[in-house]
TORPA-4810 file (N, C-alpha, C, O; in nm, 3 decimals):
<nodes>
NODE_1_10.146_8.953_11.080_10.044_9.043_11.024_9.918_8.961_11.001_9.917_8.841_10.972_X
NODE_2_9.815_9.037_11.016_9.640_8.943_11.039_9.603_9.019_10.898_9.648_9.126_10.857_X
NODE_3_9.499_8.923_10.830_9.412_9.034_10.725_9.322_9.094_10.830_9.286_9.055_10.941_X
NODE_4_9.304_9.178_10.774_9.189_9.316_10.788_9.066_9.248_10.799_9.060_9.128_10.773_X
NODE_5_8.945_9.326_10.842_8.821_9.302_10.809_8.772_9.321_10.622_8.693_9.246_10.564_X
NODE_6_8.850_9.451_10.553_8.835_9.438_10.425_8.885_9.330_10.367_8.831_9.306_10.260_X
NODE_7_9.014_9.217_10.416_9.058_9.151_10.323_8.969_9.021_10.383_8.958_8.943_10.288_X
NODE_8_8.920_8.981_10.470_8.822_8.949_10.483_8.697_8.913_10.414_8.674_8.800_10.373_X
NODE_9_8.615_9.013_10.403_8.512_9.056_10.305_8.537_9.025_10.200_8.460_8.943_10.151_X
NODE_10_8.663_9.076_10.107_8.722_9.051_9.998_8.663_8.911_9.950_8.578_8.869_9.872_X
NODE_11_8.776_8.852_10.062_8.770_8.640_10.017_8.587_8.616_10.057_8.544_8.522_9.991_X
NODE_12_8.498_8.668_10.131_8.365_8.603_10.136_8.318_8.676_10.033_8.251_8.606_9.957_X
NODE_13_8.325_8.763_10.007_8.232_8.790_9.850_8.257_8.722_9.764_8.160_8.710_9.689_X
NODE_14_8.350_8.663_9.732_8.386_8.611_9.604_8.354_8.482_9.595_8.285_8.420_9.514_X
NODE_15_8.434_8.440_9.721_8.363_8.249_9.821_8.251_8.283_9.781_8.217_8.246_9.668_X
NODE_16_8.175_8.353_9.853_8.005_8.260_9.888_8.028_8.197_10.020_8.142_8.195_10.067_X
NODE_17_7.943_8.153_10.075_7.964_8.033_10.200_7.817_7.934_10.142_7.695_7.951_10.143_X
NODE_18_7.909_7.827_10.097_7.758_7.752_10.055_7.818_7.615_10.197_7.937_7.615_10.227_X
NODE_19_7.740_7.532_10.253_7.687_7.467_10.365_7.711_7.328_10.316_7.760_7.240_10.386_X
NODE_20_7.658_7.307_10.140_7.716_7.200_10.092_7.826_7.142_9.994_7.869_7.192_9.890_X
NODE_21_7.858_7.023_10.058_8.037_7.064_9.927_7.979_7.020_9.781_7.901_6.936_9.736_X
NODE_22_8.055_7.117_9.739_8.039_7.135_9.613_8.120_7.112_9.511_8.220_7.098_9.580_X
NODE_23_8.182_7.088_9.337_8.250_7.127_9.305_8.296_7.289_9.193_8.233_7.337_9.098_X
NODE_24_8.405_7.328_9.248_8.418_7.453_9.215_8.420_7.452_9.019_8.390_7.352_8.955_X
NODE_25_8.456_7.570_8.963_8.452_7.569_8.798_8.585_7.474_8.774_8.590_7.406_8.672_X
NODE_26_8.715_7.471_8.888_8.849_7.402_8.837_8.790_7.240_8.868_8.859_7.145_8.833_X
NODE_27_8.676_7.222_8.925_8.695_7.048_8.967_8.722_7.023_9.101_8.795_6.926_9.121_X
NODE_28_8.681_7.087_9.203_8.767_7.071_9.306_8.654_7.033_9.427_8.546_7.093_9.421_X
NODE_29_8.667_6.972_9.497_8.554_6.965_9.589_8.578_7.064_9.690_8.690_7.074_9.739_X
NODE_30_8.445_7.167_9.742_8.463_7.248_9.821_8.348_7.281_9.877_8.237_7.258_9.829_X
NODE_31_8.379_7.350_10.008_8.273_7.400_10.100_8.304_7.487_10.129_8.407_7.542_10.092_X
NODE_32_8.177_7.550_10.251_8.222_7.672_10.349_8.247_7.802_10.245_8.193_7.819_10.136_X
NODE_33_8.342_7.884_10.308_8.417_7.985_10.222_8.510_7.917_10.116_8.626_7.930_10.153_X
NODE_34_8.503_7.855_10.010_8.586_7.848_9.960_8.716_7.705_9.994_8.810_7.665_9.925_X
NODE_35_8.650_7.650_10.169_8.760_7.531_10.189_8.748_7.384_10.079_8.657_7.326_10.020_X
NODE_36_8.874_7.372_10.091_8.913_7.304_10.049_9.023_7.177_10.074_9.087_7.204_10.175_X
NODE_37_9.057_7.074_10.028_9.185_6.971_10.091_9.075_6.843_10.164_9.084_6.728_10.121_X
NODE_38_8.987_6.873_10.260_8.923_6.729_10.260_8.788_6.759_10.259_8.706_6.753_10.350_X
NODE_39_8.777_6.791_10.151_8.623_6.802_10.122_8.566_6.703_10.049_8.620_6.669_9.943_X
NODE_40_8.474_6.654_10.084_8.401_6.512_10.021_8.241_6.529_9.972_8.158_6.608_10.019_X
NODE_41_8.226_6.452_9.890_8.085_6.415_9.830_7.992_6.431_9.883_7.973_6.312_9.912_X
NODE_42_7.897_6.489_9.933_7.801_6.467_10.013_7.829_6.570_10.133_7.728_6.604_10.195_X
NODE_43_7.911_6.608_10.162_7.934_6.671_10.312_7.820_6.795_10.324_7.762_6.872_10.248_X
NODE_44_7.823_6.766_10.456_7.780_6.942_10.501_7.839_6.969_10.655_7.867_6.887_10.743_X
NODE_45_7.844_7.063_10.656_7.855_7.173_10.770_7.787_7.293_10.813_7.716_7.360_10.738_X
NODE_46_7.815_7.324_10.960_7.695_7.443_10.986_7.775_7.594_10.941_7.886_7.605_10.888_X
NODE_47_7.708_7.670_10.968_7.815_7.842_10.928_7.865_7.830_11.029_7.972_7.885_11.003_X
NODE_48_7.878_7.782_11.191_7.986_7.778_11.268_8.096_7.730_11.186_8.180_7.813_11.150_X
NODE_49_8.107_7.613_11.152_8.241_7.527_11.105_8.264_7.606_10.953_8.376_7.619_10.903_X
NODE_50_8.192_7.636_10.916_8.260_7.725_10.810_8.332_7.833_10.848_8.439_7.864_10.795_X
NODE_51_8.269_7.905_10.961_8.395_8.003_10.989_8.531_7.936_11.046_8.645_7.964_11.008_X
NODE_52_8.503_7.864_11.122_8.612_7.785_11.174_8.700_7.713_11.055_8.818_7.705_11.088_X
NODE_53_8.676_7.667_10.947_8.762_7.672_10.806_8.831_7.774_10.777_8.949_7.772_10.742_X
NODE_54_8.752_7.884_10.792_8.805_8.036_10.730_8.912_8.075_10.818_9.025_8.107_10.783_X
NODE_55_8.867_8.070_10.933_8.953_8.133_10.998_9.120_8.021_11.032_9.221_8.066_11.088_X
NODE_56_9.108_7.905_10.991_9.221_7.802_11.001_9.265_7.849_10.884_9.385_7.876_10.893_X
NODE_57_9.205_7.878_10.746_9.279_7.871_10.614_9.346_8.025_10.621_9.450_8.040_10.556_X
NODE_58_9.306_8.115_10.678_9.358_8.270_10.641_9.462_8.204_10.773_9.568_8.266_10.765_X
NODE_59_9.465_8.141_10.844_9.624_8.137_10.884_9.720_8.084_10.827_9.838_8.093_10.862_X
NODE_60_9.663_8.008_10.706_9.764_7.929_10.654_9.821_7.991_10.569_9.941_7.995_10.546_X
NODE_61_9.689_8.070_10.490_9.787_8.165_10.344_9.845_8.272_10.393_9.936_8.300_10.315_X
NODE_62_9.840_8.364_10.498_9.906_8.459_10.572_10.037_8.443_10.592_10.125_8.526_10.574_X
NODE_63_10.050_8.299_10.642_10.197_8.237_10.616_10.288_8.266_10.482_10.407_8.297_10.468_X
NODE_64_10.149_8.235_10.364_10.267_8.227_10.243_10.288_8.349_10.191_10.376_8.377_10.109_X
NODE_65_10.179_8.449_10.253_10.180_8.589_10.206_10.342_8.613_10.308_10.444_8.594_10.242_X
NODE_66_10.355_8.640_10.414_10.466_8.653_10.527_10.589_8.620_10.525_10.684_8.642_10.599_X
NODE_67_10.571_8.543_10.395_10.705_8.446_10.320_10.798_8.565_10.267_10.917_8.579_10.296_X
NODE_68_10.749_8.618_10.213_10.801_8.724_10.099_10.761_8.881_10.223_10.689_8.975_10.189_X
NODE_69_10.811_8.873_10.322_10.831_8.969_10.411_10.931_9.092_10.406_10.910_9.200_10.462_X
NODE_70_11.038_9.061_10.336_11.110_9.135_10.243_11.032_9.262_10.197_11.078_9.375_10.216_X
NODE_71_10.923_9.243_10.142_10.867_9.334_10.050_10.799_9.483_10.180_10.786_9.602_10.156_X
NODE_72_10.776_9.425_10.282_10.724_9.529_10.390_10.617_9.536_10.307_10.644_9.567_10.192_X
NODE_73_10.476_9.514_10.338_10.365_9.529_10.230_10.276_9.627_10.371_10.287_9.636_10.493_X
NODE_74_10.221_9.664_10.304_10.082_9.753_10.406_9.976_9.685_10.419_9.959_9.580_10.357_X
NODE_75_9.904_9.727_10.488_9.779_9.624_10.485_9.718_9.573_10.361_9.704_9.457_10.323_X
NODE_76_9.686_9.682_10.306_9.600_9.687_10.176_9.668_9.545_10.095_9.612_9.436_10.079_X
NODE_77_9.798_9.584_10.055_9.869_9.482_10.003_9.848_9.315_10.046_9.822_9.217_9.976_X
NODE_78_9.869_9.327_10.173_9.864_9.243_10.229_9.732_9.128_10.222_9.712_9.008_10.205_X
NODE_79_9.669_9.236_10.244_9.493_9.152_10.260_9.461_9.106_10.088_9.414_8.996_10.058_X
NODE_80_9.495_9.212_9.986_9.478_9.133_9.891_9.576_9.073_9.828_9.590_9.074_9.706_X
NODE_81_9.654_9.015_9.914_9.750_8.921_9.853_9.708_8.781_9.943_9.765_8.678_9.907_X
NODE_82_9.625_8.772_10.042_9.580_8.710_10.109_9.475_8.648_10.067_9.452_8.531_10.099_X
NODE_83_9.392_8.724_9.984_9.303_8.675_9.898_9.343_8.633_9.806_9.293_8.520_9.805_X
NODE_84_9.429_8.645_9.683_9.479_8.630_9.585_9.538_8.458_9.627_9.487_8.358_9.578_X
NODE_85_9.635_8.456_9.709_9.652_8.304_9.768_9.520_8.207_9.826_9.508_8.094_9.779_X
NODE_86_9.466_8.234_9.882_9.370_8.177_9.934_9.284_8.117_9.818_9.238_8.003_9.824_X
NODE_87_9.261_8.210_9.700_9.198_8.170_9.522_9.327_8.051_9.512_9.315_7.937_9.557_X
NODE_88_9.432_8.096_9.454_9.525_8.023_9.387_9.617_7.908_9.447_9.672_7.816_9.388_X
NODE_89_9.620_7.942_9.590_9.745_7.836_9.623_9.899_7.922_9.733_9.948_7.889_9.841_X
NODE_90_9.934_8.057_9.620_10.026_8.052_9.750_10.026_8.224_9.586_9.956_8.245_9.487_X
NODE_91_10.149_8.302_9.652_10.185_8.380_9.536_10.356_8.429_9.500_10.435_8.520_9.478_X
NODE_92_10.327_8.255_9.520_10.504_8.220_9.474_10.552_8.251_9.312_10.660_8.269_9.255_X
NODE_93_10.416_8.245_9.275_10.472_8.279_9.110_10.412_8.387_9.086_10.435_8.434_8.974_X
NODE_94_10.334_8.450_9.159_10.263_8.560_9.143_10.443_8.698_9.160_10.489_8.800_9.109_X
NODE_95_10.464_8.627_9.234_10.601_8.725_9.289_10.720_8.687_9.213_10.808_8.772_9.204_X
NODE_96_10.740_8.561_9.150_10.854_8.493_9.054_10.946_8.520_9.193_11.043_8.597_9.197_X
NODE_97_10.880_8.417_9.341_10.985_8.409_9.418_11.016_8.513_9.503_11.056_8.483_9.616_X
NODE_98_11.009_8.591_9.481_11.037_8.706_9.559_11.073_8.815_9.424_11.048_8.924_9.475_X
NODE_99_11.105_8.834_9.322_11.183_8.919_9.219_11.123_9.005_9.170_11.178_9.116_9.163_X
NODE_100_11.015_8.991_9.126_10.934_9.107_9.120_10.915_9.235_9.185_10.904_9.247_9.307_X
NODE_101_10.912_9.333_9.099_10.868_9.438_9.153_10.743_9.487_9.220_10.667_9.394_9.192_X
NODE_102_10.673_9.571_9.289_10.610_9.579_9.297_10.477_9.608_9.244_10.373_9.572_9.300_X
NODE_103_10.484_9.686_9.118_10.441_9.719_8.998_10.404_9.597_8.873_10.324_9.588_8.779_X
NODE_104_10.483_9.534_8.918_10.492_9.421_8.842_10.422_9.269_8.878_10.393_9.183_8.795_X
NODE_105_10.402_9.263_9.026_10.282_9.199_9.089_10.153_9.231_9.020_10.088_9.165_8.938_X
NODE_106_10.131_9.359_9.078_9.979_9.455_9.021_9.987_9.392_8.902_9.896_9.309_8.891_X
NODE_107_10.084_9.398_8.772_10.012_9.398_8.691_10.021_9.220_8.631_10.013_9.176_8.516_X
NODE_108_10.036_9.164_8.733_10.065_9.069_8.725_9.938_8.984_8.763_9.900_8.885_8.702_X
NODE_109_9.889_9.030_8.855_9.735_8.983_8.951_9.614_8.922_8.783_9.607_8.816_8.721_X
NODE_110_9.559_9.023_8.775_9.487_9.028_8.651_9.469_8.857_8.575_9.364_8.799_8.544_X
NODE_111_9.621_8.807_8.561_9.646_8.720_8.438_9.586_8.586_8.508_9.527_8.493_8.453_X
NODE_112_9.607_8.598_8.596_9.534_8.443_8.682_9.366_8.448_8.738_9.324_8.455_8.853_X
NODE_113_9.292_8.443_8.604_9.156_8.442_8.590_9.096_8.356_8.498_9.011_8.387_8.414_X
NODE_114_9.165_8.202_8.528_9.143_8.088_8.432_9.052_7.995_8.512_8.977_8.070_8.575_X
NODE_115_9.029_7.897_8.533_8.956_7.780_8.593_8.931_7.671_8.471_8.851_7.681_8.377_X
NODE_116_9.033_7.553_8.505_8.968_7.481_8.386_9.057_7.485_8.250_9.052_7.389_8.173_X
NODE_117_9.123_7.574_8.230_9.152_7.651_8.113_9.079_7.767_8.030_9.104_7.812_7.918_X
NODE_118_8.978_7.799_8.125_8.933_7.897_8.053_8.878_8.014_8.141_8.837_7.995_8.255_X
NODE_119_8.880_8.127_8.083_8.868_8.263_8.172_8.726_8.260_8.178_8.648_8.244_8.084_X
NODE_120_8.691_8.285_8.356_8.614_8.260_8.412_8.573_8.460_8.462_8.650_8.535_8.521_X
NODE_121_8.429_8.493_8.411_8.383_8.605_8.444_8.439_8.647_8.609_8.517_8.737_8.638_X
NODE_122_8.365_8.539_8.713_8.384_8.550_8.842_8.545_8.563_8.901_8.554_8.629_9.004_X
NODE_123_8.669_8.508_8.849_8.768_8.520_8.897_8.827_8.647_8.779_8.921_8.708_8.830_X
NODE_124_8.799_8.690_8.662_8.802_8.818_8.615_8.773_8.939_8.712_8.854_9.031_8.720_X
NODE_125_8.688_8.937_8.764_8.593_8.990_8.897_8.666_9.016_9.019_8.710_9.128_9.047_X
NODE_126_8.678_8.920_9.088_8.798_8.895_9.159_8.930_8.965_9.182_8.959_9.039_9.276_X
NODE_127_9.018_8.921_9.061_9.115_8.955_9.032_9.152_9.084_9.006_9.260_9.139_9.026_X
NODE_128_9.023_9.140_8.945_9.019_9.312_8.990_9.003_9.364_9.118_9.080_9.441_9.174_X
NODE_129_8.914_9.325_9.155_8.945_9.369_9.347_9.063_9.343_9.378_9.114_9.420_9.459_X
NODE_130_9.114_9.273_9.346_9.236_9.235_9.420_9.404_9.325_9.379_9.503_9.333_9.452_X
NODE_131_9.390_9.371_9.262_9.444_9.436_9.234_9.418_9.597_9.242_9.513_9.675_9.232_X
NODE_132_9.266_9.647_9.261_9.253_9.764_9.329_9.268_9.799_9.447_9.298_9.911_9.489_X
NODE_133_9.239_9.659_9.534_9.299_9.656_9.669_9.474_9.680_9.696_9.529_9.768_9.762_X
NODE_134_9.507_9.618_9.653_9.669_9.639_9.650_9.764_9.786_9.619_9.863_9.848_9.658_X
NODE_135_9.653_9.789_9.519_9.726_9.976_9.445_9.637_10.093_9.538_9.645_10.214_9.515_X
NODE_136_9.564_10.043_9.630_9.491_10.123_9.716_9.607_10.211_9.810_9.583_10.329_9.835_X
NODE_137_9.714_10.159_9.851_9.816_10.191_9.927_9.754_10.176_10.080_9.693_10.084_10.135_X
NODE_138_9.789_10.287_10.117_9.776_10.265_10.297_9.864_10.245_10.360_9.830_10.249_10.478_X
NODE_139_10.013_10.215_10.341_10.114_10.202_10.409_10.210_10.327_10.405_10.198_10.412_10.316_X
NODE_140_10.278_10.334_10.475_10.381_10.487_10.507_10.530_10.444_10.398_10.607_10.348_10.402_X
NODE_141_10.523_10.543_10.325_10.660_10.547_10.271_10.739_10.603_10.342_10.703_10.623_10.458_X
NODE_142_10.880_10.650_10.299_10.994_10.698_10.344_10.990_10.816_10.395_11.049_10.843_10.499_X
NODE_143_10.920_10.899_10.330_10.915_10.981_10.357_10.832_11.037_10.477_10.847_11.140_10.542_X
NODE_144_10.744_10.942_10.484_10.640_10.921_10.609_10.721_10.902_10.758_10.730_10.956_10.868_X
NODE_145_10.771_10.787_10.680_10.836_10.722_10.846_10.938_10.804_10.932_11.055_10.793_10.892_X
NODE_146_10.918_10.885_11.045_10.972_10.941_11.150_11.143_10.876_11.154_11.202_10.774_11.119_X
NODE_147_11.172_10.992_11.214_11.348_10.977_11.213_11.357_10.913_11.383_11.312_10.960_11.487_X
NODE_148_11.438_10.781_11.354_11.431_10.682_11.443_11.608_10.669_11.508_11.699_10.678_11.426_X
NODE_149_11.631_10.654_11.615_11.776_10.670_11.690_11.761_10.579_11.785_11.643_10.554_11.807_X
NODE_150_11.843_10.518_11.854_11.896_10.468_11.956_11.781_10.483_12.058_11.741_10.598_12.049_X
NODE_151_11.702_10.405_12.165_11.621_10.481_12.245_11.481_10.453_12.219_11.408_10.401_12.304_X
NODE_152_11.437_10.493_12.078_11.311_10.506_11.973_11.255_10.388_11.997_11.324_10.289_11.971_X
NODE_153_11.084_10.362_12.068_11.039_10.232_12.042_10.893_10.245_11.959_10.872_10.354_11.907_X
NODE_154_10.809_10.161_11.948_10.676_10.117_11.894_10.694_10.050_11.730_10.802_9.999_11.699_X
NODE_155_10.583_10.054_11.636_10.554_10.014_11.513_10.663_10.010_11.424_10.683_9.925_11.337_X
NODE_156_10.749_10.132_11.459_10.815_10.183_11.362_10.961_10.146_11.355_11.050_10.155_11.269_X
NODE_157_10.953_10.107_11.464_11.102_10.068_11.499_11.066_9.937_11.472_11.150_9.899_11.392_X
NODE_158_10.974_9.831_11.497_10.978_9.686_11.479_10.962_9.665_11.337_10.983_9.548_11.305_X
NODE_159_10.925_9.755_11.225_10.951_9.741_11.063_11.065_9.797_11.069_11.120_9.747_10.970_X
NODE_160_11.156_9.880_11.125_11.297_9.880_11.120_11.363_9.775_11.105_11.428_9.743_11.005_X
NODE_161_11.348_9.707_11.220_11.365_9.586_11.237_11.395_9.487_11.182_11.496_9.417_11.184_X
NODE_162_11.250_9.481_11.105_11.171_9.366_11.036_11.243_9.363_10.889_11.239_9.262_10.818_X
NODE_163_11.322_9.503_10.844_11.337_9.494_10.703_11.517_9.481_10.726_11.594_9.435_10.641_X
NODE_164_11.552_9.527_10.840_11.679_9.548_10.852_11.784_9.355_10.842_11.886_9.313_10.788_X
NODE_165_11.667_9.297_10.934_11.692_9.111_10.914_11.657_9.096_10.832_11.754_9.039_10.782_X
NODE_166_11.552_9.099_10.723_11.495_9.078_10.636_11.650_9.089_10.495_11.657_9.028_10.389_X
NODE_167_11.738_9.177_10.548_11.819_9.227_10.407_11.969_9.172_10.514_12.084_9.215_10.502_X
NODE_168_11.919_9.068_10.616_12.085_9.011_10.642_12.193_9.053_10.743_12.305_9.010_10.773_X
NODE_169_12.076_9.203_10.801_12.149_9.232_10.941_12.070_9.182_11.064_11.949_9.159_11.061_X
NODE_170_12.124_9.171_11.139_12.071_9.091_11.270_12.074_9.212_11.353_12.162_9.298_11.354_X
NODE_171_11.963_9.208_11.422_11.928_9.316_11.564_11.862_9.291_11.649_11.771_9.359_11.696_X
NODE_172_11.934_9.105_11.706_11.882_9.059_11.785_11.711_9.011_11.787_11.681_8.930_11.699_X
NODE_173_11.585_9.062_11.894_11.508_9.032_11.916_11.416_9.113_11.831_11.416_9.217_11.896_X
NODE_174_11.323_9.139_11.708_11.225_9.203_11.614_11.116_9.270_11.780_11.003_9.229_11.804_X
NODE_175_11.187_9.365_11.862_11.084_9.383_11.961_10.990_9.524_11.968_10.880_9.540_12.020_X
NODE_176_11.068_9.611_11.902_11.013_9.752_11.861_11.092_9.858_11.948_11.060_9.974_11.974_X
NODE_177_11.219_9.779_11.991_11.294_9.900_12.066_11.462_9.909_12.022_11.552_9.825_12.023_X
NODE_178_11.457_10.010_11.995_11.594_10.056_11.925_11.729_10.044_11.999_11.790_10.146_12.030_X
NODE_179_11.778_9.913_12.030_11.901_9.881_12.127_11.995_9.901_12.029_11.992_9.909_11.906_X
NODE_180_12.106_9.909_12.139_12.257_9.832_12.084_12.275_9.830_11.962_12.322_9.917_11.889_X
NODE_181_12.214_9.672_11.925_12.226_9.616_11.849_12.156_9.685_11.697_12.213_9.725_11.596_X
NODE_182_12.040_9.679_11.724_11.964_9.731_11.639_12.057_9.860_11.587_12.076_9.879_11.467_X
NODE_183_12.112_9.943_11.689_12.212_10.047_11.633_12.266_9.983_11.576_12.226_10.003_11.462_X
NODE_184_12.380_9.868_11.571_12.502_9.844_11.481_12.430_9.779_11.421_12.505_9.682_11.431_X
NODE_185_12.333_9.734_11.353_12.296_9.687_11.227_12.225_9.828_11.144_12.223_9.819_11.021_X
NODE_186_12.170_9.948_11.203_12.143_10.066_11.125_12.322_10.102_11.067_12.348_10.089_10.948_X
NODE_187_12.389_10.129_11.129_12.520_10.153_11.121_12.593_10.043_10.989_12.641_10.062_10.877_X
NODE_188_12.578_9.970_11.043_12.671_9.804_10.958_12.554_9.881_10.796_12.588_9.978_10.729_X
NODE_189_12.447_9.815_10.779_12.356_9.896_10.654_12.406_10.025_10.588_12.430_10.031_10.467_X
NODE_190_12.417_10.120_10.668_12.461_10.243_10.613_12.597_10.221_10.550_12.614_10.246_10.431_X
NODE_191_12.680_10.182_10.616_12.808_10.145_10.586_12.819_10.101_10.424_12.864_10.162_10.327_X
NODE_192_12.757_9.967_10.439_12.769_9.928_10.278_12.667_9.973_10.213_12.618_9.883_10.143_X
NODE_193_12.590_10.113_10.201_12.484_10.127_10.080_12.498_10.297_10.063_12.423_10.387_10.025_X
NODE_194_12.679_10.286_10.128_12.742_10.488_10.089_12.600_10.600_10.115_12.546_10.691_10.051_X
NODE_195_12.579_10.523_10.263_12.525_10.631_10.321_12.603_10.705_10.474_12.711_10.663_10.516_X
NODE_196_12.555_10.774_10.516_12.621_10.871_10.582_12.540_10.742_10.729_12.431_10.688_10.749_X
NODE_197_12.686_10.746_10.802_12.740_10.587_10.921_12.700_10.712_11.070_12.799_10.772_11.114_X
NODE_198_12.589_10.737_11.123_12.552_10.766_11.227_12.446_10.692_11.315_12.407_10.737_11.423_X
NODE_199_12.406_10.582_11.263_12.299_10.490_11.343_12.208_10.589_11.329_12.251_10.643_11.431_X
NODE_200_12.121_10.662_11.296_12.013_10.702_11.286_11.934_10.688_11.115_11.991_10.706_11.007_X
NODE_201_11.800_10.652_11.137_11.730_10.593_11.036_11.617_10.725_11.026_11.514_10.759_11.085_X
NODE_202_11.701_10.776_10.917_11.626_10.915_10.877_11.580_10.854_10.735_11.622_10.749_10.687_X
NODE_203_11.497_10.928_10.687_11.458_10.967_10.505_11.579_10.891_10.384_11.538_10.840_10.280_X
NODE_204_11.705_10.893_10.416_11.782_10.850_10.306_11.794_10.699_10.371_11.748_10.608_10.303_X
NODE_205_11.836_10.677_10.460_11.823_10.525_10.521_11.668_10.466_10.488_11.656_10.375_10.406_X
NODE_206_11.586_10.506_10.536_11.448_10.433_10.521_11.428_10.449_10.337_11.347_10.371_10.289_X
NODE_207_11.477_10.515_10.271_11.460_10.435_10.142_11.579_10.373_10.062_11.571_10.336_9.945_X
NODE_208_11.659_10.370_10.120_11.722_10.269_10.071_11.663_10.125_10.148_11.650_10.022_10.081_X
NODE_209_11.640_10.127_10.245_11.573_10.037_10.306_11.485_9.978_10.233_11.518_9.867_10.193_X
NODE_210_11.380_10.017_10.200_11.277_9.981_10.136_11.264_10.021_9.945_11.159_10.041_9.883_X
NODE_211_11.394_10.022_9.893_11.378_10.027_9.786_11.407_9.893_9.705_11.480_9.882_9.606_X
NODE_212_11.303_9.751_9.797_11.270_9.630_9.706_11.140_9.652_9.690_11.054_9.700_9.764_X
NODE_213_11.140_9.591_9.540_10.976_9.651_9.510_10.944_9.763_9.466_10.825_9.796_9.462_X
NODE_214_11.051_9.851_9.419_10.917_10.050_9.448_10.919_10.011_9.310_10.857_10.076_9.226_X
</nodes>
């Protein structure tokens, strides 16, 4: 999953792109959007190489957002959880690991608006976008998602997929087409969560599926 152009925007409004390194309110030497790790005294760079930062660092926190894949997040989620890491570091504790609810992230976002030890207007700021971004939704619930069988390919079948390994069944290749396999892991799932054992991923399957996080 890529951020968006909004989650994007998000992290440069808040960055800035300043040209010379600087240090941030925590102490930190930084440039560009917000980079950081070998930033030195004196440096500069052009807005080429600043994007070229940006665009190396949103691959890196995308990673730690992708970590916690479990959760099936929507874009919205996604992009501002992308931002939210990219500020802080990663949102390993933002999530307590994965355990958190989803509800419980949101209201969780908010509390990490310190620098320094002390609450900082601008990441107050922040931290609200980031949490209106998230509760924005944009992703398909259960009730959304189309009744999927044997056969069935595109988007919908590869978050089938994606959540079905994600919770410990294997269905082979994450490709977006509903094989075999992918059947006996809809099947094997149903089995242990006393749902009705026909390999098809209707409305009661897709939320049990996705009932980490609601």
């Amino acid at each position: 999953m890529k951020t968006s152009k909004a989650g994007i925007d998000l992290i440069k409004k808040f960055e800035g792109c300043r040209l010379d390194a600087y240090k941030c309110p925590a102490g930190v030497w930084t440039i560009g959007y917000g980079h950081t790790g070998d930033v030195k005294k004196g440096q500069k760079i052009s807005a080429a190489q600043a994007e070229a930062y940006l665009v190396a660092d949103l691959e890196k926190f995308e990673k730690k957002v992708e970590k916690y894949g479990e959760y099936g997040w929507n874009q919205n989620e996604f992009d501002a959880l992308v931002s939210f890491a990219y500020n802080v570091g990663s949102i390993d504790q933002l999530t307590a690991n994965g355990r958190r609810s989803r509800k419980e992230i949101a209201d969780a976002i908010p509390k990490y608006n310190k620098g320094g030890g002390k609450v900082l207007p601008g990441l107050v700021r922040r931290r609200d976008a980031e949490r209106e971004l998230f509760l924005r939704g944009g992703g398909k619930t259960a009730s959304d998602r189309p009744v999927l069988r044997e056969g069935s390919r595109g988007s919908d079948v590869t978050y089938l997929q994606q959540r079905l390994t994600a919770k410990g069944y294997g269905v082979g290749a994450v490709d977006g087409k509903f094989g075999s396999r992918t059947l006996e892991a809809v099947k094997a799932f149903q089995a242990e969560n006393g749902l009705k054992i026909d390999g098809v991923a209707g409305q009661e399957t897709w939320k049990a599926l996705e009932n980490k996080g609601d």
